[in-house]
Structure formats: C-alpha cells, structure tokens
VOBA-1610 file (N, C-alpha, C; in pm, whole numbers, padded with zeros to 5 digits, always signed):
BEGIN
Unk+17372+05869+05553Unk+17283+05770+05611Unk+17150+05769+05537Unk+17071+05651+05547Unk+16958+05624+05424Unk+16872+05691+05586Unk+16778+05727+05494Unk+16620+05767+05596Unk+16594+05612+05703Unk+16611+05513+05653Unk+16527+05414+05745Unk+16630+05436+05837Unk+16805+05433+05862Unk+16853+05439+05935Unk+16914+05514+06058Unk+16788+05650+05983Unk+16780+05786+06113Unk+16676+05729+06155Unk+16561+05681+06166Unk+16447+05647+06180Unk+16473+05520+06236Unk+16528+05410+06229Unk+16564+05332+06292Unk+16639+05404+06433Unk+16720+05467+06410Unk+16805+05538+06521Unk+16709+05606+06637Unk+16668+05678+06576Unk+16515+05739+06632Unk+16454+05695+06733Unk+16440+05550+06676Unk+16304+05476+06758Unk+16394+05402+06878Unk+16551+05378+06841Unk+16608+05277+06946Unk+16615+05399+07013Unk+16672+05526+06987Unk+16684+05650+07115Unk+16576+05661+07218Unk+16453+05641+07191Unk+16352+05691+07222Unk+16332+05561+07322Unk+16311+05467+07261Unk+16315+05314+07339Unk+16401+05340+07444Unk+16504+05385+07430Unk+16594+05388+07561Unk+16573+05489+07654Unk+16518+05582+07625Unk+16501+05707+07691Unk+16385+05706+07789Unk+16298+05645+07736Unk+16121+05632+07734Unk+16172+05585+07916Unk+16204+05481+07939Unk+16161+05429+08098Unk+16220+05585+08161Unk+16334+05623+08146Unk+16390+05701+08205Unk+16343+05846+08293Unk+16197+05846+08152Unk+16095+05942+08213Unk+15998+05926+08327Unk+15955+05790+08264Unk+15839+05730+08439Unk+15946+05741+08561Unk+16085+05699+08577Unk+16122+05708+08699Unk+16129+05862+08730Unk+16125+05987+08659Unk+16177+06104+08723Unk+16044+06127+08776Unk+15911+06099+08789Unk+15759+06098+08874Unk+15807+06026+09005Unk+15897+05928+09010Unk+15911+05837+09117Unk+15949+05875+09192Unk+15903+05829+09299Unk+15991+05889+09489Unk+16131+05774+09487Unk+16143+05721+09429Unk+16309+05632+09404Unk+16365+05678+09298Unk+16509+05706+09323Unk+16540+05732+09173Unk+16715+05653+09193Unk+16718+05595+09086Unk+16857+05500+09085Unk+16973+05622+09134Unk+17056+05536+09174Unk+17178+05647+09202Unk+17308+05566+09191Unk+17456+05626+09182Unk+17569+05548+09138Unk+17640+05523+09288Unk+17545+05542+09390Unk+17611+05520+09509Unk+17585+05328+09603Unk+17626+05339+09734Unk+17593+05196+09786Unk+17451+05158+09800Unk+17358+05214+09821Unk+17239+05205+09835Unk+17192+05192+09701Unk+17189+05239+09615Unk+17208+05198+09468Unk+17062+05318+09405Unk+17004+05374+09477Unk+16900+05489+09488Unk+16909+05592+09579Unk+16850+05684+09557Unk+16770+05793+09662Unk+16668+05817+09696Unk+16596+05880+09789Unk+16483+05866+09849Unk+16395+06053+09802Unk+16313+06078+09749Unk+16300+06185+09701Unk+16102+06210+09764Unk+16091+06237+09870Unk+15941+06253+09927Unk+15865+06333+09856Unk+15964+06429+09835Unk+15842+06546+09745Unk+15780+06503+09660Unk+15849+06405+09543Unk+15768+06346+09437Unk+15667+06274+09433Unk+15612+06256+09634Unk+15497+06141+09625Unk+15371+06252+09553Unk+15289+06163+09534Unk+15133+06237+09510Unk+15031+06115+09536Unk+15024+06215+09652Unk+14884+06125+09756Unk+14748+06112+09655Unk+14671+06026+09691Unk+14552+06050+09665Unk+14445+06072+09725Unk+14484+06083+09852Unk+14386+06101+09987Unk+14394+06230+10044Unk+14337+06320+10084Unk+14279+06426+10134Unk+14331+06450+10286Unk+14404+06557+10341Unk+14435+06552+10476Unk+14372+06533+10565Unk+14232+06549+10519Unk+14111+06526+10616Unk+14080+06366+10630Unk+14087+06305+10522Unk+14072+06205+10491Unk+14202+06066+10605Unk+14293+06128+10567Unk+14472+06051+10680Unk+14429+06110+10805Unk+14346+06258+10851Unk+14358+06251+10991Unk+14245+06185+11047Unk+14134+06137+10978Unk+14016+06064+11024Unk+14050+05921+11042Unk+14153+05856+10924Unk+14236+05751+10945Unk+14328+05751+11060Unk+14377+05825+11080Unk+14504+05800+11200Unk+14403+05844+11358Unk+14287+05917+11333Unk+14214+05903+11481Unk+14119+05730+11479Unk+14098+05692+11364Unk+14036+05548+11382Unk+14140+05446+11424Unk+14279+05470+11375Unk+14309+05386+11453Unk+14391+05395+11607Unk+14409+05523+11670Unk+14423+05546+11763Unk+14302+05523+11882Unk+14202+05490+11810Unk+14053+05464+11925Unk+14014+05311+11898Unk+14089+05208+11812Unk+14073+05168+11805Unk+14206+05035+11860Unk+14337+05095+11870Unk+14459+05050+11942Unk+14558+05034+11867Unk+14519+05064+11728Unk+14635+04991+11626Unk+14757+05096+11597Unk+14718+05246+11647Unk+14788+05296+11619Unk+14908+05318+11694Unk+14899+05293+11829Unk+15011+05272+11953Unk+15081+05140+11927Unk+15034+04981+11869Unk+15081+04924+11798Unk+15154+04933+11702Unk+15125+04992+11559Unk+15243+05018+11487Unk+15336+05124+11521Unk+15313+05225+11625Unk+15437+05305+11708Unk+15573+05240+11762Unk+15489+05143+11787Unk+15621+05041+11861Unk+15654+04902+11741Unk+15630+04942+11611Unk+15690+04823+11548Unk+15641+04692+11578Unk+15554+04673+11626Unk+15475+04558+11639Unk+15402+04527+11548Unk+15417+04423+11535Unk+15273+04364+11396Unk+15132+04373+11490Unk+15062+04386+11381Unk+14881+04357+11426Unk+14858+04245+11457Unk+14772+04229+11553Unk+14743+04121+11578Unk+14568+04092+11500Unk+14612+03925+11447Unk+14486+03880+11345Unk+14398+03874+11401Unk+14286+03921+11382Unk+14190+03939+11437Unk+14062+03804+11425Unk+14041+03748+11483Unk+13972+03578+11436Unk+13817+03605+11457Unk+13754+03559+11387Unk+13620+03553+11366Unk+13521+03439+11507Unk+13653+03337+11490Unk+13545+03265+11568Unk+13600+03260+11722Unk+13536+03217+11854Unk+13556+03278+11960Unk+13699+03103+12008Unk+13743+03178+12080Unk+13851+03144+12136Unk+13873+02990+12201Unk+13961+02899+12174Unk+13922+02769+12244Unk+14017+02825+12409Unk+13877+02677+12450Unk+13912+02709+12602Unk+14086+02593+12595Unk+14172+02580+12712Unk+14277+02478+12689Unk+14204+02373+12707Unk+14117+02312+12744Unk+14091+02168+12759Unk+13988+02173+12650Unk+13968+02255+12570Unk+13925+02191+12425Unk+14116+02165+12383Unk+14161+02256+12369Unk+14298+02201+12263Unk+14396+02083+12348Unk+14352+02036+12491Unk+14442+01927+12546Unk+14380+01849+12491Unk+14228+01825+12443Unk+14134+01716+12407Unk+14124+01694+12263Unk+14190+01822+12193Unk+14191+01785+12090Unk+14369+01743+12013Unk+14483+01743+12097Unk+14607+01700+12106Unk+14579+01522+12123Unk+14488+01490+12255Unk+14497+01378+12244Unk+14422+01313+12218Unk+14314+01368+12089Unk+14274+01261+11991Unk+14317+01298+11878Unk+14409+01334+11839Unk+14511+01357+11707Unk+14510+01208+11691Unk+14570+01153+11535Unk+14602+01090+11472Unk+14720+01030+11490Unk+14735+00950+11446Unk+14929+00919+11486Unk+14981+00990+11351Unk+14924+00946+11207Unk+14989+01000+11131Unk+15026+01172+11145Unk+14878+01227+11158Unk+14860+01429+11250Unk+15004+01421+11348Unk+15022+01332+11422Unk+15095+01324+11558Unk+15234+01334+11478Unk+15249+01258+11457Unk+15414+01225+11397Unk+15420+01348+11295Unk+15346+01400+11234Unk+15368+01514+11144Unk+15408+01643+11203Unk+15336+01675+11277Unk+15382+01811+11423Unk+15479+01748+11430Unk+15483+01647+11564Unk+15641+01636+11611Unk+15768+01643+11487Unk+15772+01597+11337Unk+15855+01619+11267Unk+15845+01729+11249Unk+15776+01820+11203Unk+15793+01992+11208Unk+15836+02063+11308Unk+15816+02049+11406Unk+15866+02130+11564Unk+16000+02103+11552Unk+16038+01929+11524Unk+16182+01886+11605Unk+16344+01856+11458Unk+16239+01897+11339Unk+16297+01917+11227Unk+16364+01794+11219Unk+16313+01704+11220Unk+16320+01559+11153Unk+16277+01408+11258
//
C-alpha cells in the first residue's frame, strides 16, 4: 500500500470512530435492543451544587409548584395582567366581528 493510502485509511478510521467517543460521556447510549438505547445515570454530570437543587426544590415547594409537578400536572401560566371579570368577556363575544365570529365558530366546529 502507497503512504497516502494508510493515511487515507487513517483519517476514514478515525472519522468513524470519533462520534463514538462523545456518546460513551452520554447518559444514552444506543443499544441492539427494542428501545433502541439504555439509560446509564451515573454518567450524568450536574453542574449545580446539592445545596444549590435543595434550595431549588424548597422554592418550589413554598411556592406550590412542587406538589404540582408530583402529580404530573403542567404549571399553570402565570399572566401578568389581572383577570377579566365574565361580563367583560360576554361583552366582548358580543361585539366580535362577524368575520372574528365566523372564524371561532369554524375552529371550535372544524368547518
């Protein structure tokens, strides 16, 4: 074999090899099974401080969010501006537009 074609060889080995290394850092790692990976925790590396996650997980326990995501519930969005009363939104239903009007009702009733 000529030199360029170990050296060529070389570089495609290496090319192929190269991703193979970032995934062994990874908490996923491909696998030949149905799930098509494995799940590997040890390999995480936090960047936050234990002191740091338990000051987080008491803010949001005093604050409600954390009994919320216990139960799989989404957060609720939190809105800036204060709340309409219903007879602002009955008053503002019936001075809608016809074109506004007919646009809801086609979205709600899907055509």
């Amino acid at each position: 074999m000529k030199l360029t074609h170990i050296a060529a060889l070389k570089a495609i080995v290496l090319a192929t090899a190269l991703p193979l290394t970032a995934q062994a850092s990874s908490i996923w790692h491909p696998a030949p099974t149905e799930e098509g990976f494995t799940y590997h925790p040890d390999h995480f590396q936090s960047t936050k401080t234990r002191a740091q996650v338990m000051a987080e997980v008491e803010a949001a326990r005093k604050d409600g969010t954390l009994a919320i995501l216990q139960r799989g519930a989404p957060l609720p969005i939190k809105s800036s501006e204060a709340p309409k009363t219903r007879q602002q939104v009955v008053d503002e239903m019936r001075s809608e537009s016809p074109e506004a009007r007919r646009a809801r009702l086609e979205m709600y009733s899907g055509g």
